[in-house]
N, C-alpha and C positions, 0 to 999 in steps of 0.2 A: 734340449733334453735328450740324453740318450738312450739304447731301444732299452737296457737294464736298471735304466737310474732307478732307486727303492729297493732294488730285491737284494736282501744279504745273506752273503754266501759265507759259511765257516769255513774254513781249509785247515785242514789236520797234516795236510801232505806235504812231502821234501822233496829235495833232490831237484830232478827237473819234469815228469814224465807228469803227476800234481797239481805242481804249481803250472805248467805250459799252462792249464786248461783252465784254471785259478785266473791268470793272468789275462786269457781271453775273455774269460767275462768282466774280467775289471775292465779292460779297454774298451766293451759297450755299456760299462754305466754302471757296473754291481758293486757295490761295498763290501771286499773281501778283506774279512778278518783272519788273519794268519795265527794259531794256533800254536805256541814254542814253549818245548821243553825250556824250564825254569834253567839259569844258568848254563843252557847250551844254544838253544833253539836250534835253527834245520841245520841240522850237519852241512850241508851246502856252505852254511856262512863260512867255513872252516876248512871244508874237504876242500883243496884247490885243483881242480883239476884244471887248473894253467897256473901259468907263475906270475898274473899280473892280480895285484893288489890294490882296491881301492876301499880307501875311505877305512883301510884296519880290515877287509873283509875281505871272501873270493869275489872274482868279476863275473864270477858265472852266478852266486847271487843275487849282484843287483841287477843284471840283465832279466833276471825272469823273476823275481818280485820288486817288481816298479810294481806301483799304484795300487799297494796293500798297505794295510797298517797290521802291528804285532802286536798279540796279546800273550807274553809272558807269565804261564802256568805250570803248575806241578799235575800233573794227571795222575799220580799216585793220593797228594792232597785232599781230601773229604772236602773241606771248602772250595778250595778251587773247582772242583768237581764241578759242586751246586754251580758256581758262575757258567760252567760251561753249558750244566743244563739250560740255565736261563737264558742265555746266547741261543742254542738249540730251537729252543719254546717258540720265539721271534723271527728264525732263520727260515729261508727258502728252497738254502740246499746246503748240504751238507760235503765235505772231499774229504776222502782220508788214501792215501798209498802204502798201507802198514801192510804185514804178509797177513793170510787166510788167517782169522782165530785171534789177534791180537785187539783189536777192536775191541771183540766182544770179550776179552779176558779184562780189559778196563773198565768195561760197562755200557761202553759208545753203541754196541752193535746196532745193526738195521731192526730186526725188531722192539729195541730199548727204545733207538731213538723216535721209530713212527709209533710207537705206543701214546711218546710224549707230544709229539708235534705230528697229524695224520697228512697232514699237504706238505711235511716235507720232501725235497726230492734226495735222496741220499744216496752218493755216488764213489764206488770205489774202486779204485784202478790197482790191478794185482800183476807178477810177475808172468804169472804160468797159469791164472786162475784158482777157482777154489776148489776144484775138485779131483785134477787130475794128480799123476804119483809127485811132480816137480813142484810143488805148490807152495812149498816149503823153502826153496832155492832163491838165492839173492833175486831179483828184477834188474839187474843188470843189463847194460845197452849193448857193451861188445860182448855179452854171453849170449844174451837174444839175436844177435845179428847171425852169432856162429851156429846156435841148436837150431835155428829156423830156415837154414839154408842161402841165406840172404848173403853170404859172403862168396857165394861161388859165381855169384854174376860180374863180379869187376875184378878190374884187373885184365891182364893176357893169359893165354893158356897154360905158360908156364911158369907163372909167379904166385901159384897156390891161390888159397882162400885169400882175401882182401878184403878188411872192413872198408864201411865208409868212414869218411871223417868226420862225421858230424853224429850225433847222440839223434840217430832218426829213430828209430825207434822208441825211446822216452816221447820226441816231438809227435810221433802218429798216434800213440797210446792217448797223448793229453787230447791230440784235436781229436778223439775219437770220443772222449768223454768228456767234452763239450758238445760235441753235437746230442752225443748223449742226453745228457741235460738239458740242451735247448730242446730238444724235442719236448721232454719231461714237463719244463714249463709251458711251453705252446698248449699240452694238455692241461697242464692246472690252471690255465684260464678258463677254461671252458669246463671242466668236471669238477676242480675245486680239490683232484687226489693229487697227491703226491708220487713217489714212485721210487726203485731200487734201478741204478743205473751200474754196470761191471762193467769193465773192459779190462782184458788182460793185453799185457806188452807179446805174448805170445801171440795170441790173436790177431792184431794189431799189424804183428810184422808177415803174418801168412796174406793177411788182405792185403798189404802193400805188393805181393807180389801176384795178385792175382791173372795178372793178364798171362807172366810166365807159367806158373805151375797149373794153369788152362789149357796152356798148349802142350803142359809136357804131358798131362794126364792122358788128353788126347792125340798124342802123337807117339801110342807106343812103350811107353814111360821110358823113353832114349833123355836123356840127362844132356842138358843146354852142353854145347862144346864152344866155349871163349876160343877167340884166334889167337894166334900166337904175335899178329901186328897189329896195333892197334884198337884191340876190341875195346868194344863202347857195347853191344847189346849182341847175346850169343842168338839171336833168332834170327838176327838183321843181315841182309849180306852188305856186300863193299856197296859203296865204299865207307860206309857209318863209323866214325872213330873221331879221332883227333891224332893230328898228322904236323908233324915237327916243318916247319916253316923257314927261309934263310936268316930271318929276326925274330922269330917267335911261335906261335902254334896258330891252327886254321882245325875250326870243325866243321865236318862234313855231315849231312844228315843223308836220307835217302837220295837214290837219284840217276839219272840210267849211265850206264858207262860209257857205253860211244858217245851221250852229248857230252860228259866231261872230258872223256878224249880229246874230241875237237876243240872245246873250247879252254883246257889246258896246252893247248899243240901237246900232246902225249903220245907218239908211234907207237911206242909199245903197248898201251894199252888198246888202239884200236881194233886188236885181232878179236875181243871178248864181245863179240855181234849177239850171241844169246842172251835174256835175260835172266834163264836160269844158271849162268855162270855167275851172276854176282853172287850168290850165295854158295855154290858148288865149287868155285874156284876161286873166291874170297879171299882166300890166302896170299895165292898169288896177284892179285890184283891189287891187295892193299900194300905188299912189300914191294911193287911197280909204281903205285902212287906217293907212297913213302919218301921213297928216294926221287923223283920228280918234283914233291911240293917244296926239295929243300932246297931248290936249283932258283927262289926268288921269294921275295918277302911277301908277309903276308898280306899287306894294302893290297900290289899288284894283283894276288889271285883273285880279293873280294872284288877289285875293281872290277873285272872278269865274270865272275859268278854271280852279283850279285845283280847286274841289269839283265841276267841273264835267267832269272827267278831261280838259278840254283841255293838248295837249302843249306846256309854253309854260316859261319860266323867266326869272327874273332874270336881268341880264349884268353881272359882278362885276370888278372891277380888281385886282390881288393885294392890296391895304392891304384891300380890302373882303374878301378871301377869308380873311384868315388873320383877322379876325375873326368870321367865319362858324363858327358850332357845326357844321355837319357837317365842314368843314375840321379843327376841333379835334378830335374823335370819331375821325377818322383815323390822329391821331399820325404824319402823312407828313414831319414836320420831327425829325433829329434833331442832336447836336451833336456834333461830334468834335473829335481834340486831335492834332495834329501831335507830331514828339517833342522841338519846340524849347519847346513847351506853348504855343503860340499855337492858339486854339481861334476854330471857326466853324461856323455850321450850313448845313446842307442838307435835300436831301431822304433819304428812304430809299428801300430799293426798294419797289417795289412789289407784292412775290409774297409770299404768305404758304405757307407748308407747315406741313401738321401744327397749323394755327391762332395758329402762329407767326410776325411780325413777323421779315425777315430785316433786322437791324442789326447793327453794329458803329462805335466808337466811333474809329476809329484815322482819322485825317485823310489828307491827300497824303504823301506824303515829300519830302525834301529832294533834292539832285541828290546821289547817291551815296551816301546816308546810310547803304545796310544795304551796302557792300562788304565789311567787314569780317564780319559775321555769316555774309552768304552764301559768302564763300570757306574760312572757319571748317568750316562747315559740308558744302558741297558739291564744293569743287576741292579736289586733290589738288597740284597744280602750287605752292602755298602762293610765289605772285610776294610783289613788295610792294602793299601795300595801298593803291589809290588817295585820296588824300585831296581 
């Protein structure tokens, strides 16, 4: 049994920032019923933000609703409504990702819904929040990455702002309101209340950076300066980066400079005896190592650094990783099967309990594929069954 099996979660939410968080609790046990505009459902299934196509759908859909089922409604609809209340009535937690105000212009809002159900936990995730001037603005991931600062950490000093590549900020927003709600429930065992859980994607991406904008507050308010070779982290001195290799690339983490002297045979780098030149003179240290680390492949260096407890690693492209034995030893890929039996893999979560792998094999659903189960089951109102 798993730690969520029984408690049912409504998901109102799209995109990715939502459903992440949606998805995390289905993969410890919860029964998330996904919530989809009548003849659309989550724009995700549609918006492609790649070009690879499965099963009729986008693949950034069925990556982050596995192990949901879809309940196909009109929220404009009077009937449909009632179902959704009675779903509500029943529910333990509530997600919605709509902007400030739309919610409750439909009737869902935080006071409607704990009126009807008091130990719900109702939980929603905003772009900018709900109070400040931006509140009203998309929640967009490369918007939040650029108004929150977050793009001037990577990259080199001269190649401007640089997002990352990956949609982190939708992913910190979800796991943020999930812990949200795990907490929320840990209390409704014990007091039997419910609770209102926000987190805004603004928010979200300032706490990601907290360890930096700590040190900037306290240092003067002088603004992180990225190296011009190399840079991996503006605070960090050399030789911290990732450094082009005779076959490939070598990451370097912290680490004193005259031991890697020595045990690069590197002259030129020997002269750097202080330890505050790794950070002072950084520059030139890394454009010294640079051209050194390309003069032989990267096995030889680890071979070298790495009985030598230097902190350094390969740098792997996914073809290279999923051939990689500690990748395999993982078992982070697993395969699921939609209910039309078209089957695909992913990953898994990532949390193990009890030494336990949390999996499951059930893929995305269809647009409205469980209405009939779920109104079977949990409305009374017995309408007709959307098809």
């Amino acid at each position: 049994m798993k730690a969520l099996e029984d408690y049912l979660v409504v998901d109102f939410s799209q995109f990715l920032s939502g459903p992440s968080a949606s998805l995390r609790l289905a993969d410890m046990g919860a029964r998330v019923i996904k919530i989809e505009r009548s003849g659309v459902g989550d724009i995700c299934r549609t918006l492609y933000t790649s070009n690879v196509i499965m099963n009729g759908e986008s693949s950034v859909f069925h990556a982050i609703n596995r192990n949901k089922e879809s309940f196909e409604l009109d929220l404009k609809n009077e009937e449909d409504c009632k179902m959704v209340w009675e779903l509500l009535e029943k529910a333990d937690v509530m997600i919605h990702n709509f902007r400030p105000g739309v919610m409750e212009r439909l009737g869902f809002g935080y006071a409607d819904v704990q009126q009807l159900n008091k130990s719900i936990i109702y939980a929603e995730l905003s772009g900018y929040g709900t109070e400040i001037e931006g509140k009203g603005k998309p929640g967009q991931d490369l918007l939040l990455q650029s108004v929150t600062g977050l793009t001037w950490l990577s990259g080199n000093a001269n190649s401007g702002p640089v997002a990352m590549g990956l949609s982190i900020v939708d992913m910190l927003a979800g796991s943020h309101l999930a812990q949200g709600i795990l907490a929320c429930l840990f209390r409704k065992i014990s007091t039997g209340t419910g609770g209102l859980v926000q987190v805004s994607m603004i928010e979200s991406a300032y706490d990601f950076q907290f360890e930096t904008i700590t040190t900037f507050m306290n240092d003067g308010a002088e603004l992180p300066e990225r190296t011009v070779h190399n840079n991996a982290n503006a605070y960090l001195g050399a030789p911290y980066g990732i450094y082009k290799t005779a076959d490939g690339f070598i990451a370097l983490a912290m680490g004193s400079i005259p031991v890697l002297a020595a045990l690069l045979g590197c002259k030129a780098m020997e002269v750097f005896t202080d330890p505050a030149e790794a950070y002072d003179k950084r520059e030139e240290i890394k454009a010294i190592l640079a051209a050194h680390l390309q003069t032989a492949a990267t096995k030889s260096w680890l071979a070298v650094l790495e009985p030598a407890d230097i902190w350094c690693s390969e740098v792997l492209n996914w073809k290279e990783l999923m051939e990689h034995e500690g990748f395999k030893a993982l078992n982070m890929i697993q395969e699921v099967e939609m209910e039309d039996g078209y089957r695909y893999q992913t990953t898994r979560c990532p949390i193990k309990i009890d030494g336990e792998l949390l999996v499951s094999s059930k893929g995305s659903p269809k647009l409205g594929q469980d209405n009939e189960r779920i109104i079977n089951q949990f409305i009374t109102l017995k309408p007709s069954v959307h098809e």
